[in-house]
Backbone as a printed PyTorch tensor [residue, N CA C, xyz], in Angstrom:
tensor([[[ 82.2510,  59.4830,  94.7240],
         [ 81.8940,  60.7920,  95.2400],
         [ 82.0180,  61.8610,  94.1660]],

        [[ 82.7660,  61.5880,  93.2770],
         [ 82.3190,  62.8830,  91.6230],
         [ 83.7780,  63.1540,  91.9810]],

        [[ 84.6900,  63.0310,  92.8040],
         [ 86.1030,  63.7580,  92.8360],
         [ 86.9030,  63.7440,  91.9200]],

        [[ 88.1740,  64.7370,  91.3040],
         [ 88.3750,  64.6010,  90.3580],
         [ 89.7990,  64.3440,  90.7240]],

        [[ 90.0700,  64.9790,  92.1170],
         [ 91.3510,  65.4140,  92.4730],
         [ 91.4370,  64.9590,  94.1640]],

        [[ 92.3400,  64.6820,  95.0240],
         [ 92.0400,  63.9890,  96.3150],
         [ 93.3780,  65.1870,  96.7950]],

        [[ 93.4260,  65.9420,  97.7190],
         [ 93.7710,  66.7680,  98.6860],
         [ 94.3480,  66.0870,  99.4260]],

        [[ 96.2110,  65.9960,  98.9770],
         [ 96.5850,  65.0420, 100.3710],
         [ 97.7350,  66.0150, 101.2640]],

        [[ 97.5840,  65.7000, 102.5060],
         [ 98.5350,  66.6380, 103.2860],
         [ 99.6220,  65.4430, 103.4290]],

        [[100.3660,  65.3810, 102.8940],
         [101.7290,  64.2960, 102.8000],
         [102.7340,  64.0760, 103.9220]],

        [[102.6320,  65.2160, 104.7480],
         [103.4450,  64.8830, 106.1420],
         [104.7440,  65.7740, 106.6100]],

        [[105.6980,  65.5280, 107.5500],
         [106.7230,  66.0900, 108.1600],
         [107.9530,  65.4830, 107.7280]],

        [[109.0220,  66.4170, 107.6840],
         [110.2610,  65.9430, 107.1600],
         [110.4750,  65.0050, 108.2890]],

        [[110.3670,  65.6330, 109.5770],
         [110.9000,  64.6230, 111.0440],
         [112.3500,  64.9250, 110.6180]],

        [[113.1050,  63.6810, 111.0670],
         [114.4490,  63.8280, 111.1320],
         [115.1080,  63.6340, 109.8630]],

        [[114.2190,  63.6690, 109.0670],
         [114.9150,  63.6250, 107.5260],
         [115.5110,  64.3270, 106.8720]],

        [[116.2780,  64.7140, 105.9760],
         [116.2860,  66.1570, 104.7690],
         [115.4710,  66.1520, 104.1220]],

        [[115.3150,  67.3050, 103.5880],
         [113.9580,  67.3100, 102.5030],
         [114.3290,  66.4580, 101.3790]],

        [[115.2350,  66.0790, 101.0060],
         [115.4540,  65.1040,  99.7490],
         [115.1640,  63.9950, 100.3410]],

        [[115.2990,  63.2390, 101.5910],
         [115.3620,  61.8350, 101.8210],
         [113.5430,  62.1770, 102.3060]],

        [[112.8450,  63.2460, 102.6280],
         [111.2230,  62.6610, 102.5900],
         [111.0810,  63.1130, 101.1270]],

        [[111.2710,  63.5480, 100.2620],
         [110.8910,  63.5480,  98.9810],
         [111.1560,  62.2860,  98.2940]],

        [[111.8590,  61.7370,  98.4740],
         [112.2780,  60.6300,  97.3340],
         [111.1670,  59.3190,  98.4190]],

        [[111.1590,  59.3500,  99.8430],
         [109.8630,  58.3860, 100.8020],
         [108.8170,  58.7290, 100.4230]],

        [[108.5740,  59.7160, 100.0570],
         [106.9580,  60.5480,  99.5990],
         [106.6340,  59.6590,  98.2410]],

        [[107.7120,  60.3340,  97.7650],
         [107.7030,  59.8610,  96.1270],
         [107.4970,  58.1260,  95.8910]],

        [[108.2790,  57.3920,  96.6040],
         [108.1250,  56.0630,  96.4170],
         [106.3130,  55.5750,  97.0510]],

        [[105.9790,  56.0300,  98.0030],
         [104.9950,  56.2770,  98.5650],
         [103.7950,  56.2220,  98.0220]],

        [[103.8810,  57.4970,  97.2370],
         [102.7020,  57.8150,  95.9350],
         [102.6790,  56.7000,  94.8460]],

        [[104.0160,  56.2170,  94.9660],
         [103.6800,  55.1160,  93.0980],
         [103.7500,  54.2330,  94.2300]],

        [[103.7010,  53.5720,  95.1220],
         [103.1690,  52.5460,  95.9930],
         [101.6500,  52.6730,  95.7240]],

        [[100.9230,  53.7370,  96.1970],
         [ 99.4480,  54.1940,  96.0060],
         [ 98.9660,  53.9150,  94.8790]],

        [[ 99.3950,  54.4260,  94.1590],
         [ 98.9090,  54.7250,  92.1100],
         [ 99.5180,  53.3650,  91.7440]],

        [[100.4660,  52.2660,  92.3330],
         [ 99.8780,  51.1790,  91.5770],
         [ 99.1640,  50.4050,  92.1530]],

        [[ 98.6610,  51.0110,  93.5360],
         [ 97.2200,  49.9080,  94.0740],
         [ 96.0500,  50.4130,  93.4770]],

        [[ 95.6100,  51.8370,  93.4700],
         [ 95.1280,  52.2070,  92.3890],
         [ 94.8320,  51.6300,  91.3940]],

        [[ 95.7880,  51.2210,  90.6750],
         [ 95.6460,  50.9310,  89.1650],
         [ 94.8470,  49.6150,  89.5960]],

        [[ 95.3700,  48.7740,  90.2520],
         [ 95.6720,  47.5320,  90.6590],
         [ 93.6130,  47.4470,  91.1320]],

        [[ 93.1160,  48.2800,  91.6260],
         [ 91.8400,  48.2530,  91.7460],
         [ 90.7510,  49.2010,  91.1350]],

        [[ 91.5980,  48.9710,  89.6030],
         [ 90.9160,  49.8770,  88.8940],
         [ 90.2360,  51.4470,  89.0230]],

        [[ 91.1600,  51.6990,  89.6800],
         [ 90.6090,  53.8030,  90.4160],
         [ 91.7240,  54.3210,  89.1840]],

        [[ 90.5380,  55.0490,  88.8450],
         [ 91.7900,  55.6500,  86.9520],
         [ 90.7590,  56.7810,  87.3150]],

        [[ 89.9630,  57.0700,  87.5960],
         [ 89.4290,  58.8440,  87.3290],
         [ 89.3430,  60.0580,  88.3540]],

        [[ 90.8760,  59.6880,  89.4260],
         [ 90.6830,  60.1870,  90.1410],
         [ 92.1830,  60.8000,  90.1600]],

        [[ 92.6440,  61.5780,  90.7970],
         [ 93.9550,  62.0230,  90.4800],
         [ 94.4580,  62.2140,  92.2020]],

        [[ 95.6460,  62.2890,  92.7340],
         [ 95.9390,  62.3960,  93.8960],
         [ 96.8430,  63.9890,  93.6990]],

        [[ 96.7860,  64.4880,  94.6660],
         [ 97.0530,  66.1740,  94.6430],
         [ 98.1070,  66.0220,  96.1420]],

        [[ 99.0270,  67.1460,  95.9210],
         [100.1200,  66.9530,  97.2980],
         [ 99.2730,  68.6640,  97.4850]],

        [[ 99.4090,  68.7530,  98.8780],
         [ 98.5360,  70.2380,  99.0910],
         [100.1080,  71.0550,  99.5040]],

        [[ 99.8080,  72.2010,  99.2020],
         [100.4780,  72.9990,  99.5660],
         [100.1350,  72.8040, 101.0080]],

        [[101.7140,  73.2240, 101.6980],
         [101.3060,  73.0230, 103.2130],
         [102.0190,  74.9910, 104.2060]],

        [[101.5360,  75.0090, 104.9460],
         [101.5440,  76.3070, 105.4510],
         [102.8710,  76.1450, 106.6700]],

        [[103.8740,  75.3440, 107.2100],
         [104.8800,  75.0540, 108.1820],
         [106.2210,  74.7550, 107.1250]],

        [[107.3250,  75.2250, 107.8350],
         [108.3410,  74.8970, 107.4920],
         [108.6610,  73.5300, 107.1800]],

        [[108.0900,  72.8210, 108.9780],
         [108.3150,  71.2000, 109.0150],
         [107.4710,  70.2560, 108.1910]],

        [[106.8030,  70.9760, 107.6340],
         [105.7200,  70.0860, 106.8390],
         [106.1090,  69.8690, 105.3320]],

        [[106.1670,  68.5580, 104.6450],
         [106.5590,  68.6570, 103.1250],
         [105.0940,  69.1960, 102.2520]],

        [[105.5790,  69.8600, 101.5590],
         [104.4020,  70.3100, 100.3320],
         [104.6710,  72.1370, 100.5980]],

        [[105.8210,  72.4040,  99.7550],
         [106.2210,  73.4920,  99.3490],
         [105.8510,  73.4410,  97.6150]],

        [[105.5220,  74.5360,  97.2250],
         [104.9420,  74.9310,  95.5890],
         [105.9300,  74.0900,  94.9150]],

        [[107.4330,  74.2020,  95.1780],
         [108.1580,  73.6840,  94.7040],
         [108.2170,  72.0590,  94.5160]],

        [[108.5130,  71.5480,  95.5800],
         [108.1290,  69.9930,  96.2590],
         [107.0650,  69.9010,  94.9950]],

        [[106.1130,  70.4510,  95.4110],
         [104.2500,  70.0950,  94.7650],
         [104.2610,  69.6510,  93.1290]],

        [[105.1920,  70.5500,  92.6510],
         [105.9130,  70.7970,  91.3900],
         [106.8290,  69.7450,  90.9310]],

        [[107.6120,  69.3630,  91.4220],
         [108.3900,  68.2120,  91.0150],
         [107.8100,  66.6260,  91.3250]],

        [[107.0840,  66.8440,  91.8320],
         [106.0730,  65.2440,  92.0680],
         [105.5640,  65.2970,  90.8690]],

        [[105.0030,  66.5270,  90.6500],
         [103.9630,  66.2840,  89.2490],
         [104.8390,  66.2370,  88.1000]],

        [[106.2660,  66.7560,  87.6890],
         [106.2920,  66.1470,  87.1090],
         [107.2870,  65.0400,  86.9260]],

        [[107.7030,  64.1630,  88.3540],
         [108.0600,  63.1400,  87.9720],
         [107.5580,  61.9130,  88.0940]],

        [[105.8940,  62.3400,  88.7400],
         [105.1430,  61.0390,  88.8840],
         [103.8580,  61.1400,  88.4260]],

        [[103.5440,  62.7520,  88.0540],
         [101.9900,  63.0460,  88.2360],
         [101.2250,  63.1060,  88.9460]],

        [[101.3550,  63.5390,  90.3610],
         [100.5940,  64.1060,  91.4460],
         [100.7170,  65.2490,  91.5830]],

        [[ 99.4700,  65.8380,  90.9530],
         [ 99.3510,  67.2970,  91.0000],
         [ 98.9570,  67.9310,  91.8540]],

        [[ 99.7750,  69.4140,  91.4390],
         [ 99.8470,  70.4700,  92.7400],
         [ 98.5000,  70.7670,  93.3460]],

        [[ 97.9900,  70.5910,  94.5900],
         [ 96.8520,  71.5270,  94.8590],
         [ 97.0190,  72.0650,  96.0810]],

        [[ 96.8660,  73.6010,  95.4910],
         [ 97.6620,  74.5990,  95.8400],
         [ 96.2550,  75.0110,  97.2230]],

        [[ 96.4410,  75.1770,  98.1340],
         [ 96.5050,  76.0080,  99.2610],
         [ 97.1010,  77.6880,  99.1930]],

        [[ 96.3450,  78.7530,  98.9220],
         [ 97.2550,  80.4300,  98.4850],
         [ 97.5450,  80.8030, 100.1580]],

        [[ 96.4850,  80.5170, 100.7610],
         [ 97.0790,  80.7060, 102.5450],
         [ 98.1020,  80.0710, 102.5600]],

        [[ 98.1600,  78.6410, 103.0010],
         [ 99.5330,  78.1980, 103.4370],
         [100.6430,  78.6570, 102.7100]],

        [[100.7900,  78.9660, 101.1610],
         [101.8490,  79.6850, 100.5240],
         [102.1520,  80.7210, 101.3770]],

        [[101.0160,  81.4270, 101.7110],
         [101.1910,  82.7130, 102.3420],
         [101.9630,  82.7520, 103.5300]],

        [[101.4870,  81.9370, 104.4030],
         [101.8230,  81.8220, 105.6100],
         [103.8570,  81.2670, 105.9250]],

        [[103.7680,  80.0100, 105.1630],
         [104.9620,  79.5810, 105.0740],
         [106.4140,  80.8140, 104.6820]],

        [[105.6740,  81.7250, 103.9150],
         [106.7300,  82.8610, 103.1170],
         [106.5670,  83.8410, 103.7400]],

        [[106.2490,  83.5510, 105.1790],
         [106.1600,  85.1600, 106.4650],
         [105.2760,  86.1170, 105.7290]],

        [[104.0710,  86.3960, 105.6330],
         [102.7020,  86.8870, 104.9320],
         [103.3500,  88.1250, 103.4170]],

        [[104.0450,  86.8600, 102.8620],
         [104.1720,  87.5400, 101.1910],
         [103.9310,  86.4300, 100.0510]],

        [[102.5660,  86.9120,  99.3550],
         [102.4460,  86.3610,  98.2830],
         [102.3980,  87.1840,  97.0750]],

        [[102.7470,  86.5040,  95.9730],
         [102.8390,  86.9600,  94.5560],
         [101.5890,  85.6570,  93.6230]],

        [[101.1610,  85.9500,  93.5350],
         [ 99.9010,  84.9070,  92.9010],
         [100.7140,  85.0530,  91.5230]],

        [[100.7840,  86.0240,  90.9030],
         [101.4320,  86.0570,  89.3440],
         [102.5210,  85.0430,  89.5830]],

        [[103.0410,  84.9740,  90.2970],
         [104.5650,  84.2710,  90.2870],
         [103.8740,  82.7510,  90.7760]],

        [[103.0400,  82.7750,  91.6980],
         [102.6140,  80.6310,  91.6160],
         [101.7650,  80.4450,  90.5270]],

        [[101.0760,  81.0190,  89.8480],
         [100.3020,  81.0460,  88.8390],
         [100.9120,  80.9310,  87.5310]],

        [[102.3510,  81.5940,  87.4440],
         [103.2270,  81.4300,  85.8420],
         [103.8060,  79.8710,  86.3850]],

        [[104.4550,  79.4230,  87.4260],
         [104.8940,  78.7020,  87.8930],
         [103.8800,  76.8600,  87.2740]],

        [[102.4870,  77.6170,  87.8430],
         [101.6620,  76.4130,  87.1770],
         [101.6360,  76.3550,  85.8980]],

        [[101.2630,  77.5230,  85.1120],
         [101.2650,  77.5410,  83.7380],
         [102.2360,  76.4010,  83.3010]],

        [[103.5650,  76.8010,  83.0340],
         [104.1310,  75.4220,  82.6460],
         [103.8920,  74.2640,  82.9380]],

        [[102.9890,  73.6650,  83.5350],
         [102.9030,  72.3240,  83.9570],
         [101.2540,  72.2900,  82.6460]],

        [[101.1540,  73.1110,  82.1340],
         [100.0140,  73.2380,  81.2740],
         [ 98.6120,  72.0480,  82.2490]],

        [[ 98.2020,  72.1740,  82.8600],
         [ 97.3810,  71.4410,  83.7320],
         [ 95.6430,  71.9230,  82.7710]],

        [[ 94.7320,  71.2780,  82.7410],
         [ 93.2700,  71.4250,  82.0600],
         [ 92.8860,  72.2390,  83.3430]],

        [[ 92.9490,  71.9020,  84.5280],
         [ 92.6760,  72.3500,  86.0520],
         [ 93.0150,  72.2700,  87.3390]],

        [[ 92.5640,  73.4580,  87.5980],
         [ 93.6160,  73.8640,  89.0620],
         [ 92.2980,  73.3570,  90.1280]],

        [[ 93.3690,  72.8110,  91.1680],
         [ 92.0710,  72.8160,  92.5120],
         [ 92.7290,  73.6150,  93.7030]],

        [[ 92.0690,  74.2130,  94.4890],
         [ 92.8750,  74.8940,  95.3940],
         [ 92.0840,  75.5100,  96.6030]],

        [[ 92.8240,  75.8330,  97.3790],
         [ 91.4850,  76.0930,  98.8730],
         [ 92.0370,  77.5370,  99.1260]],

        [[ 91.3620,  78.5410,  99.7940],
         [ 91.5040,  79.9090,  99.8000],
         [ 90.9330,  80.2440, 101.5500]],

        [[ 91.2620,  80.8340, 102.1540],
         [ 90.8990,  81.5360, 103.3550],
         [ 91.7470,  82.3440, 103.9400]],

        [[ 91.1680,  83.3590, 104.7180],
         [ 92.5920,  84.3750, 105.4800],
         [ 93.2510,  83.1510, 106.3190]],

        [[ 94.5380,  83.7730, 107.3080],
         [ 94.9900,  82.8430, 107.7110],
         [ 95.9800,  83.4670, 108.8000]],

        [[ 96.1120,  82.9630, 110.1480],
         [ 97.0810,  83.2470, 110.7870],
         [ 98.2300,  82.8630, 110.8580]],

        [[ 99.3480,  83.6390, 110.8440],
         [100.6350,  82.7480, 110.8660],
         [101.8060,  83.2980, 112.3570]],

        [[102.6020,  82.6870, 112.3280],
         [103.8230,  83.1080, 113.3420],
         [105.5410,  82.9590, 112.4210]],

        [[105.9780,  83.7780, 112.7180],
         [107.4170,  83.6780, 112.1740],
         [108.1220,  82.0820, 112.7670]],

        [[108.6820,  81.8120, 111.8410],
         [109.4300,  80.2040, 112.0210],
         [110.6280,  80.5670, 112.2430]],

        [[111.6230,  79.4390, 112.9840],
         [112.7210,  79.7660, 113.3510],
         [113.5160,  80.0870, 112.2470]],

        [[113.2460,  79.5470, 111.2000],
         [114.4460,  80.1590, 109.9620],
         [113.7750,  81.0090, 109.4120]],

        [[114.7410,  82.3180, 108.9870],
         [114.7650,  83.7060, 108.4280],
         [113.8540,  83.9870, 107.6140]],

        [[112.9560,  84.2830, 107.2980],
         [112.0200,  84.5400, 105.8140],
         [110.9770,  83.6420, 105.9760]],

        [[111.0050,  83.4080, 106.4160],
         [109.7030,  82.1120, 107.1130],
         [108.9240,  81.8860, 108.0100]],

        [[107.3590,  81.5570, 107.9030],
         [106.5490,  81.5010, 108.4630],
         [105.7800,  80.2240, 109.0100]],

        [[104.9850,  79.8810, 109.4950],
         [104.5550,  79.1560, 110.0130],
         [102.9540,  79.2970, 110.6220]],

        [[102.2160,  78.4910, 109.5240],
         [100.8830,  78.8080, 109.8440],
         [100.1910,  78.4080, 111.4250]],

        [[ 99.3060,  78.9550, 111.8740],
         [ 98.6320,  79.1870, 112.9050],
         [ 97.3990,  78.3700, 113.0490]],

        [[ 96.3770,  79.7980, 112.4430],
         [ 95.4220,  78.6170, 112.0150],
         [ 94.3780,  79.3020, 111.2980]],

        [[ 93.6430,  79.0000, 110.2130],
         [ 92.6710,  79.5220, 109.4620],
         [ 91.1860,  80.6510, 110.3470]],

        [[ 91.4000,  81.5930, 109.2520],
         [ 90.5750,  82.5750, 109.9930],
         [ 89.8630,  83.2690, 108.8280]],

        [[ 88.4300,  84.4680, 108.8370],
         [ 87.2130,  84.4780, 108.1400],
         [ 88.2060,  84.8460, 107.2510]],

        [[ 87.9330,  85.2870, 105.9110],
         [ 87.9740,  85.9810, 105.0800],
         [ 87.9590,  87.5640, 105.2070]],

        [[ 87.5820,  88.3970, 105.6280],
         [ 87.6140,  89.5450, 106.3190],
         [ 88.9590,  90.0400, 107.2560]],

        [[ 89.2470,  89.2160, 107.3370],
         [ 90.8410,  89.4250, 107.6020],
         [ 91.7440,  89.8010, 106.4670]],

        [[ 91.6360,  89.5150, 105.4330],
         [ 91.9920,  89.3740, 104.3650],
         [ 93.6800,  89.3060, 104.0950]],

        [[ 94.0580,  88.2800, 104.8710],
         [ 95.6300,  87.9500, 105.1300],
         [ 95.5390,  86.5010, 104.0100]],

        [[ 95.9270,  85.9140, 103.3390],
         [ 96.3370,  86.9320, 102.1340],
         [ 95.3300,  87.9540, 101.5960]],

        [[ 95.2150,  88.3510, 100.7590],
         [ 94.1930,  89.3060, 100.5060],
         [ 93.1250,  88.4640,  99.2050]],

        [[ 92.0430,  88.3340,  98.9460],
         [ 91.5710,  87.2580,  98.2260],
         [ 91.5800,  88.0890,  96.6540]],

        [[ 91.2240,  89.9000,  96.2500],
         [ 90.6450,  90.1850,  95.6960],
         [ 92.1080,  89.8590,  94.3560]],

        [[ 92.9550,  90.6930,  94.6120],
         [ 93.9390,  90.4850,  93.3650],
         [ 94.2460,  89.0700,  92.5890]],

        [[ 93.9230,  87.9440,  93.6040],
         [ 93.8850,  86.2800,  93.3340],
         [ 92.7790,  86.4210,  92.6310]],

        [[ 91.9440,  86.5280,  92.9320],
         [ 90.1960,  86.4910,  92.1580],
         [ 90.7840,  87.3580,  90.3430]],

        [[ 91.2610,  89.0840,  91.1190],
         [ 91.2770,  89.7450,  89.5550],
         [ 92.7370,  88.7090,  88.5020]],

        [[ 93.6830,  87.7410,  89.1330],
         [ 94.9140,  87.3410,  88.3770],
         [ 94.0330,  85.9090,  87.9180]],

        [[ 93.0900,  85.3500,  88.5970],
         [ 92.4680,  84.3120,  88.0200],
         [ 91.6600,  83.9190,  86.3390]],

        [[ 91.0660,  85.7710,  86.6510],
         [ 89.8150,  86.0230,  85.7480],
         [ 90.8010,  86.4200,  84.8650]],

        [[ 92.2900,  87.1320,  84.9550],
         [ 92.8370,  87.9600,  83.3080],
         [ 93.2480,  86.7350,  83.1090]],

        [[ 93.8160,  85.5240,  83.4780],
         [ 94.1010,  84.1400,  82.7310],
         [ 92.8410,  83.1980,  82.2470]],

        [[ 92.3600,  83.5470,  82.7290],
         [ 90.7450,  82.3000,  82.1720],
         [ 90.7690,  81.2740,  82.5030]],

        [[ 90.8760,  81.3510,  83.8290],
         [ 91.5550,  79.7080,  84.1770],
         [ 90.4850,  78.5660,  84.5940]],

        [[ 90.3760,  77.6250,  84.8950],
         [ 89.7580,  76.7770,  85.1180],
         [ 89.8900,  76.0120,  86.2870]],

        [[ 89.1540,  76.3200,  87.5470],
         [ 89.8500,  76.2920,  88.4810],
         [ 89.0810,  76.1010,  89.7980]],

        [[ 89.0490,  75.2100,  90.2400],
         [ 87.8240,  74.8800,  91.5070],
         [ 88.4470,  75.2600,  92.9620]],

        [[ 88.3360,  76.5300,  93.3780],
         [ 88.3710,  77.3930,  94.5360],
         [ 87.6980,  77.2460,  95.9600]],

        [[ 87.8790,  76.1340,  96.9530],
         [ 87.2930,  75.8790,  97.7020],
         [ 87.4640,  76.7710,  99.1140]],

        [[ 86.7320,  77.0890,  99.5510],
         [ 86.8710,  77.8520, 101.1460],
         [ 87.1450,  76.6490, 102.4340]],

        [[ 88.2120,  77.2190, 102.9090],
         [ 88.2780,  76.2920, 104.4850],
         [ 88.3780,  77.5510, 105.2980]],

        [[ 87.7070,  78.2630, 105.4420],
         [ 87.2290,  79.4980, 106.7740],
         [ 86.5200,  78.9530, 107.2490]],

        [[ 86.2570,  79.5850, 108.9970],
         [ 85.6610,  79.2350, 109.6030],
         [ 84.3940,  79.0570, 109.4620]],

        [[ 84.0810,  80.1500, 108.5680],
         [ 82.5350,  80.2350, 108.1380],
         [ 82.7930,  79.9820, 106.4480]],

        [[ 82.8460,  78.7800, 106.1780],
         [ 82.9660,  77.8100, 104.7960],
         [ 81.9170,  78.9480, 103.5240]],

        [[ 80.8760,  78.6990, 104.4810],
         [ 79.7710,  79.1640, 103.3570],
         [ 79.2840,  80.5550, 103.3030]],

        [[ 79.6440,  81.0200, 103.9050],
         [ 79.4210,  82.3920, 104.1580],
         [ 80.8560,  83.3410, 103.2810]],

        [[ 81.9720,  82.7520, 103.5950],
         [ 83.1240,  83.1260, 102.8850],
         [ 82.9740,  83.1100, 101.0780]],

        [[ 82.6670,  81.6050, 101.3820],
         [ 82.5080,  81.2850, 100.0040],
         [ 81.6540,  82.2740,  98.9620]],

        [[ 80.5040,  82.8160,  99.4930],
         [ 79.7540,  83.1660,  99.1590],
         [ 80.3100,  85.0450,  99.1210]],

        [[ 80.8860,  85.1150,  99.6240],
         [ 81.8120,  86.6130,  99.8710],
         [ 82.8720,  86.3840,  98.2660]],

        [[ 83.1800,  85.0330,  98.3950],
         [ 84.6540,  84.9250,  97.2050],
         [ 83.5070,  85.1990,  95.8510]],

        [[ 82.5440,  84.6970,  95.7580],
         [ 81.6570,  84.1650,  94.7390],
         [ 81.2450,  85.9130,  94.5110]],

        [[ 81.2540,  86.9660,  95.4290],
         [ 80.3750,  88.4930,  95.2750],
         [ 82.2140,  88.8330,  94.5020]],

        [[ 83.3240,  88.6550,  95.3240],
         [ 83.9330,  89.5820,  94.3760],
         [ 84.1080,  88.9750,  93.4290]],

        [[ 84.2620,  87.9720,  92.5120],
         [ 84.2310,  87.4800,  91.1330],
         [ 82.9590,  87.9370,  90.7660]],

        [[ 81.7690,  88.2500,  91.0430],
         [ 80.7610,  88.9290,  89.9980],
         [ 81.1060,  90.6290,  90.3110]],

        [[ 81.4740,  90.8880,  90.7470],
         [ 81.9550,  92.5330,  91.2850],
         [ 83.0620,  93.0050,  89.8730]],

        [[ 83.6600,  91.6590,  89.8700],
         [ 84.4430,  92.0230,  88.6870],
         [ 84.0770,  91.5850,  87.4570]],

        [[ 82.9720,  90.9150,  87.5840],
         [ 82.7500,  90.7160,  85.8180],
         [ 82.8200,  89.6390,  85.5090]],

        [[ 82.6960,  88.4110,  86.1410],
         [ 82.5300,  86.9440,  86.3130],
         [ 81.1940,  86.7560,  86.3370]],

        [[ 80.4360,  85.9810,  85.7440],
         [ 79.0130,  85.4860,  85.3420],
         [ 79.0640,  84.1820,  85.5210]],

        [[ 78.5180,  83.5950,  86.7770],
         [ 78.1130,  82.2090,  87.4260],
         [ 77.0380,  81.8400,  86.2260]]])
């Protein structure tokens, strides 16, 4: 299918701690990547997604330490960040965060997004994806922190209206000086 990168939603702690599904996750993935190997799939990379629930594993962090103790790279979701951190994002701050992992490319999905406060303090809990025009997170400062790094970076829409959004993300990157 041309993929470069595979979008996986990895699952729920359940009755676990987050260390005992991290280290099941983790064994999990090199279970995968050596059937993988094992059937010759080498040009494809497996991605843990950022996830938008408390109960769900795939926090920036989590996303971050897979990659680098196995190489399943982050692909970042900026809603569910959003949502999970009760509607506060800092893009500069997940964006320096990637930098160190020096990555050739980012993959990542973008849409407004509804959330609800989670039972623990500072925390959110996504709802469910909504247009762009909502602009929860807000798309434009992500678009202007993308373009001052030069990044390389495949930005997919999951709004309700995929192509219509998309095509909204695609006006403010030429609004600012981005040439498709």
């Amino acid at each position: 299918m041309g993929a470069d990168t595979i979008a996986i939603h990895v699952g729920y702690y359940g009755k676990l701690s987050k260390e005992e599904a991290y280290e099941n996750i983790k064994k999990n993935f090199l279970d995968v990547i050596d059937k993988m190997k094992s059937h010759g799939i080498k040009n494809v990379k497996l991605g843990t997604e950022t996830m938008g629930k408390v109960s769900q594993f795939g926090t920036l962090d989590e996303a971050i330490r897979l990659f680098k103790e196995i190489g399943v790279v982050p692909y970042l979701d900026f809603s569910h960040i959003y949502a999970l951190n009760a509607g506060k994002i800092d893009y500069k701050e997940i964006l320096d965060k990637l930098e160190t992992l020096k990555l050739k490319h980012i993959n990542a999905h973008f849409q407004s997004i509804r959330w609800r406060p989670a039972k623990i303090k500072g925390f959110g809990n996504e709802w469910h994806h909504t247009e762009l025009r909502f602009n929860e997170p807000p798309f434009e400062p992500l678009a202007k922190e993308i373009l001052k790094r030069k990044l390389d970076i495949t930005l997919i829409s999951e709004s309700p209206i995929l192509e219509l959004d998309s095509l909204k993300m695609k006006g403010i990157f030429e609004r600012l000086g981005y040439d498709f």
